[in-house]
C-alpha positions as CSV (number, residue, x, y, z in Angstrom):
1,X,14.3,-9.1,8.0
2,X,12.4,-11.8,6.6
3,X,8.7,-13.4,7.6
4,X,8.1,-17.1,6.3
5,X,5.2,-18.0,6.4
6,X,3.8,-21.3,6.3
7,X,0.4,-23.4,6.2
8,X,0.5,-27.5,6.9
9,X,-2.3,-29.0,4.5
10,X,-3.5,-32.1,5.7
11,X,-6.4,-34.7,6.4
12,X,-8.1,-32.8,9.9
13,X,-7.4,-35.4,11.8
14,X,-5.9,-33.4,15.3
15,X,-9.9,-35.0,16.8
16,X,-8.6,-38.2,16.8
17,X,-6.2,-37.2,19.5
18,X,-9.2,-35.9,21.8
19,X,-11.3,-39.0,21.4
20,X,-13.6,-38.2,18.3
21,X,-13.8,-39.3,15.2
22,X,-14.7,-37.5,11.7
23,X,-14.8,-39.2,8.4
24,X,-12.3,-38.3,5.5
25,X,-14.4,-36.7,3.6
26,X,-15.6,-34.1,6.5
27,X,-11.3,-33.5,7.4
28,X,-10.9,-32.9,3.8
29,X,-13.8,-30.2,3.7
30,X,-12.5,-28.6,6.9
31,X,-9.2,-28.3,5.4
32,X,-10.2,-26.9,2.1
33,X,-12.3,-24.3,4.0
34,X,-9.6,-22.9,5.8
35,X,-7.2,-23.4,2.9
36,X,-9.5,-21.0,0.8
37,X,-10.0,-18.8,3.5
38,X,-6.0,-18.5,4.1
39,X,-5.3,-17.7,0.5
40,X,-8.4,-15.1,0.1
41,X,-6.2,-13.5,3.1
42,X,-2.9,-13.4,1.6
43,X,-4.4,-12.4,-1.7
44,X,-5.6,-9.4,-0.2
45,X,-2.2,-8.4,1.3
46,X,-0.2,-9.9,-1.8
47,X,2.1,-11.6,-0.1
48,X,3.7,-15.1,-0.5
49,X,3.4,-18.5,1.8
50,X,5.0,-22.2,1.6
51,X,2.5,-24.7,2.1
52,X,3.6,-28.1,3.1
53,X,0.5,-30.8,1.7
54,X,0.0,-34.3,2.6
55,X,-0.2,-36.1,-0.9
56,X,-3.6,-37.2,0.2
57,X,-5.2,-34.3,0.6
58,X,-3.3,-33.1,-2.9
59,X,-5.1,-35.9,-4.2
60,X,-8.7,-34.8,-2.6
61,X,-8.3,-31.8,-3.9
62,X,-6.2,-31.0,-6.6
63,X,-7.7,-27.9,-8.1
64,X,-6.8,-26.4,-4.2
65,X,-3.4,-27.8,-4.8
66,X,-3.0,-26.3,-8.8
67,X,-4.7,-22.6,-7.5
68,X,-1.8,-22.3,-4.7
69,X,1.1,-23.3,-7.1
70,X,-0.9,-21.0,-10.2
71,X,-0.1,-17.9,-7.4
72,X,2.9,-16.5,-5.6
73,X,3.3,-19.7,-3.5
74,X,5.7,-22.9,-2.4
75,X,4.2,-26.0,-2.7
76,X,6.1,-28.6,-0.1
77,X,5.5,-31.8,0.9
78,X,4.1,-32.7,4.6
79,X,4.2,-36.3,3.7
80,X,2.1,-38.9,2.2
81,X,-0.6,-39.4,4.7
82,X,-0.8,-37.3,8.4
83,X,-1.2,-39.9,10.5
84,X,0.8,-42.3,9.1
85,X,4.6,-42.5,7.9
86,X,6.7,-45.1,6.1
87,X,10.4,-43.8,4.6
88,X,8.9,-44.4,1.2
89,X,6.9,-41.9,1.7
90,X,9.1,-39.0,1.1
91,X,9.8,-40.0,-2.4
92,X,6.2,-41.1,-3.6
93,X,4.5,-37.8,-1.7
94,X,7.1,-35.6,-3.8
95,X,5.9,-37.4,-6.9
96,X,2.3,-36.6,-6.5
97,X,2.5,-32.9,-5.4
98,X,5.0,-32.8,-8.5
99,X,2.8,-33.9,-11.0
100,X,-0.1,-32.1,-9.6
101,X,1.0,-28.8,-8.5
102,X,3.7,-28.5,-11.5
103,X,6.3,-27.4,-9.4
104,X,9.5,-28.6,-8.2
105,X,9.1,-30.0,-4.3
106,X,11.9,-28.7,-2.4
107,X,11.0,-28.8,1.3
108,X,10.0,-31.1,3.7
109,X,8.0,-31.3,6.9
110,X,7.1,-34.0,9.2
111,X,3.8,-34.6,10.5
112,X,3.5,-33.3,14.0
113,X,7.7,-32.4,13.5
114,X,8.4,-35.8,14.6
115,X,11.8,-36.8,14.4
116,X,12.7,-38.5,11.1
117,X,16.1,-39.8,9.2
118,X,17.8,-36.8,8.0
119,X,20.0,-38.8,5.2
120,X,16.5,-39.9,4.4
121,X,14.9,-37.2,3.5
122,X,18.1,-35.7,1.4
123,X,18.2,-38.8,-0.7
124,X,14.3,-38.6,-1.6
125,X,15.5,-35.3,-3.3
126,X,14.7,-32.2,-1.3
127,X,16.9,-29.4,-0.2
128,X,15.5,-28.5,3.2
129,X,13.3,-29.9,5.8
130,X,11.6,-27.9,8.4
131,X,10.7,-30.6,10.8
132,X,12.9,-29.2,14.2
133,X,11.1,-27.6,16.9
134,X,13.9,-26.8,18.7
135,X,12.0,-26.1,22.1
136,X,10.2,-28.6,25.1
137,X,7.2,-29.3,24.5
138,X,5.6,-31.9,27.1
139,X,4.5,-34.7,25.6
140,X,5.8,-34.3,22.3
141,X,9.2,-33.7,21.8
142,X,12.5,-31.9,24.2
143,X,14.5,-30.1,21.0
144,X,15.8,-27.6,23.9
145,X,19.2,-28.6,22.8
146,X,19.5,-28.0,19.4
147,X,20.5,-25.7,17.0
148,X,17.6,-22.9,16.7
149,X,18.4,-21.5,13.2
150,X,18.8,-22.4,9.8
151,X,22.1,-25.3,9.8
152,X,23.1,-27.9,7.5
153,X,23.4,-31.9,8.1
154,X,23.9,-34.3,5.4
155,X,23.6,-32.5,2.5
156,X,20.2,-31.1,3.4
157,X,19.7,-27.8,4.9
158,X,17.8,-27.8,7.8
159,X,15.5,-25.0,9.2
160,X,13.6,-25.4,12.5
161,X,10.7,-23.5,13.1
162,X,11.4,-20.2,14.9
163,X,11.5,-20.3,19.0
164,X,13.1,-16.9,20.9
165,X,16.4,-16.3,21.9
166,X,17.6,-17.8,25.5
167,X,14.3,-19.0,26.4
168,X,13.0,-20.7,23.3
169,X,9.3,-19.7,24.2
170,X,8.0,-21.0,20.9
171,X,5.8,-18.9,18.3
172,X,4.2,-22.0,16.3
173,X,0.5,-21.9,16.1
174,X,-0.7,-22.1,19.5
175,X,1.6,-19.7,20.5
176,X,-0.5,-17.8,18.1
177,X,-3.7,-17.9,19.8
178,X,-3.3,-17.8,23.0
179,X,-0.6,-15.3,23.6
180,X,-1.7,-11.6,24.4
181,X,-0.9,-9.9,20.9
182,X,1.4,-7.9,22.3
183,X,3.5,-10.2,23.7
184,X,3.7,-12.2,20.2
185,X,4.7,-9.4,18.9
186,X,6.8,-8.8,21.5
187,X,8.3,-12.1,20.9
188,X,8.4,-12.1,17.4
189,X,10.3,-8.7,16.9
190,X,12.8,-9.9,19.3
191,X,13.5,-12.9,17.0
192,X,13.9,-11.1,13.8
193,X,15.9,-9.1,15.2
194,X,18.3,-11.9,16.7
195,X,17.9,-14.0,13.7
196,X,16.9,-12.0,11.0
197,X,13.9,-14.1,9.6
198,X,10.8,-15.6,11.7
199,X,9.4,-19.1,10.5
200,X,6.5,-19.6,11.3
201,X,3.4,-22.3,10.6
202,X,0.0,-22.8,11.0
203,X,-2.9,-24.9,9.8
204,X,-5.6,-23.9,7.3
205,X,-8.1,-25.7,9.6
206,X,-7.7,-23.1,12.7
207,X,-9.5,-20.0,10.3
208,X,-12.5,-22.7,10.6
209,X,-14.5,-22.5,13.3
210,X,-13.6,-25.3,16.2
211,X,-15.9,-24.5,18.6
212,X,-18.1,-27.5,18.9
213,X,-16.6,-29.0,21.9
214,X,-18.9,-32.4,21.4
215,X,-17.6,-32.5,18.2
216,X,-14.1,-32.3,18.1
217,X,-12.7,-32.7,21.5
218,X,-10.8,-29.6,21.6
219,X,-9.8,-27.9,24.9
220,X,-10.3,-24.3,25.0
221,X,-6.6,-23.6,24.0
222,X,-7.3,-25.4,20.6
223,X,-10.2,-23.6,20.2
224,X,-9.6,-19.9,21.1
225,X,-9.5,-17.4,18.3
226,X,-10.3,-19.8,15.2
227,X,-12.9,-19.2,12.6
228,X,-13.4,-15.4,12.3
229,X,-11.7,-14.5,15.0
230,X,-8.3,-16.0,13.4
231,X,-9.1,-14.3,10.4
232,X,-8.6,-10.9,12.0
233,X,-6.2,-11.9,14.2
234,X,-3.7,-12.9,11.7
235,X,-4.5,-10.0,9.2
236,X,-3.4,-7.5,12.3
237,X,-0.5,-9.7,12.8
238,X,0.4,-9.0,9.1
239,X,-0.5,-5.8,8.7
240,X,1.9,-4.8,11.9
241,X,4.7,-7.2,9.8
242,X,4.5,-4.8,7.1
243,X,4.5,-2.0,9.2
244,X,7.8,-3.0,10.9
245,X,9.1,-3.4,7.3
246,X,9.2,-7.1,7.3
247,X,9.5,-8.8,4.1
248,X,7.4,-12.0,3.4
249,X,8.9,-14.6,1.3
250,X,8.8,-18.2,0.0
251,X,10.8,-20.6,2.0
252,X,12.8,-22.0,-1.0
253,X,13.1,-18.1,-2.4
254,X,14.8,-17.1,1.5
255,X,17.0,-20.1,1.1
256,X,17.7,-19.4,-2.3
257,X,18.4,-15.6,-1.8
258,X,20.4,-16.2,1.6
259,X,21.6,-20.0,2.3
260,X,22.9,-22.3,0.2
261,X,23.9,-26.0,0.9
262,X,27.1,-27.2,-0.1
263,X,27.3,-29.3,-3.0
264,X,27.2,-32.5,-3.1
């Protein structure tokens, strides 16, 4: 039974969609904070993470970039820019990550998992894409429909982030912090168990402190248990992972060990 685990690196730009506005330099900063606090944590527990990076904040911050691919991590692609998308993209935002991280770019994921052209993506040259949600979730997308574990289409394999069984309650970030721990782990040990991995994803920017409700917008769902309290929050979580003899691994490594698409 596998945990993936998972960190989107982008521009902090998630104000924008409450009214406020922060300059690049100051969503770059926030990121890198949490992006140094998130590998200080999984450090300290040795284990291993995927982390999909926007080529712009790559190019902000390459030593950030160079220090997760020098470790026990996957460096992916979460695009070009976060909050905006062209299909040319998906080529040019492998490019950069490549020459900066020195690692082949596998993966994929969309910025806010919005839909996207699957043939696209497999002719830019990765081998998996985790863009699917595969729940509802007002507002943004209704994946209730579709497959909920790891499938191939066109070439490509594709694996959606992890929802439960039957009711697809979701256990992407938010889920996360506003879930009683117990029934996250709840949740989550019921998934393993049906599925045999968990994928799950966070941001670097929620072990940063959100609180400033003037600043950024955020309603008090965005804001519970960031900063410090994430910090302990999510070591617990891992530390009861390991205790239920979950393995952490690499996205491309679980692929690798236990899918493979079929040649082209």
């Amino acid at each position: 039974m596998v945990i993936l685990l998972s960190f989107d690196i982008e521009e902090f730009d998630m104000p924008t969609e409450f009214g406020k506005s922060i300059s690049l330099e100051e969503q770059i900063a926030i990121s890198t904070e949490g992006t140094n606090a998130v590998l200080e944590l999984l450090a300290s527990e040795q284990i291993p993470a995927t982390f999909f990076c926007t080529a712009e904040f790559a190019l902000h911050r390459r030593k950030t970039i160079q220090r997760i691919a020098n470790g026990i991590h996957e460096v992916a692609s979460h695009g070009y820019y976060h909050s905006h998308f062209e299909v040319e993209h998906l080529a040019s935002s492998k490019k950069v990550l490549e020459d900066i991280s020195g690692q082949q770019i596998n993966g994929y994921r969309m910025a806010r998992l919005k839909p996207l052209d699957l043939q696209a993506v497999t002719d830019a040259g990765y081998t998996y894409n985790s863009s699917l949600n595969p729940t509802y979730l007002p507002g943004r997308y209704n994946n209730f429909h579709k497959q909920r574990t790891v499938f191939e289409e066109n070439g490509c394999l594709q694996l959606p982030v992890s929802v439960s069984p039957t009711l697809r309650i979701p256990l992407f970030w938010l889920a996360f912090h506003n879930f009683p721990v117990w029934y996250y782990r709840h949740l989550s040990k019921r998934t393993i168990i049906n599925d045999g991995y968990l994928n799950l994803y966070f941001h670097p920017w929620e072990f940063v402190d959100l609180n400033e409700k003037e600043k950024f917008g955020f309603p008090s769902y965005i804001r519970r248990c960031t900063g410090e309290l994430m910090k302990i929050r999510f070591k617990k979580y891992i530390q009861w992972c390991k205790a239920e003899g979950y393995q952490f691994m690499t996205i491309s490594h679980y692929l690798a060990t236990y899918h493979s698409p079929t040649p082209r």
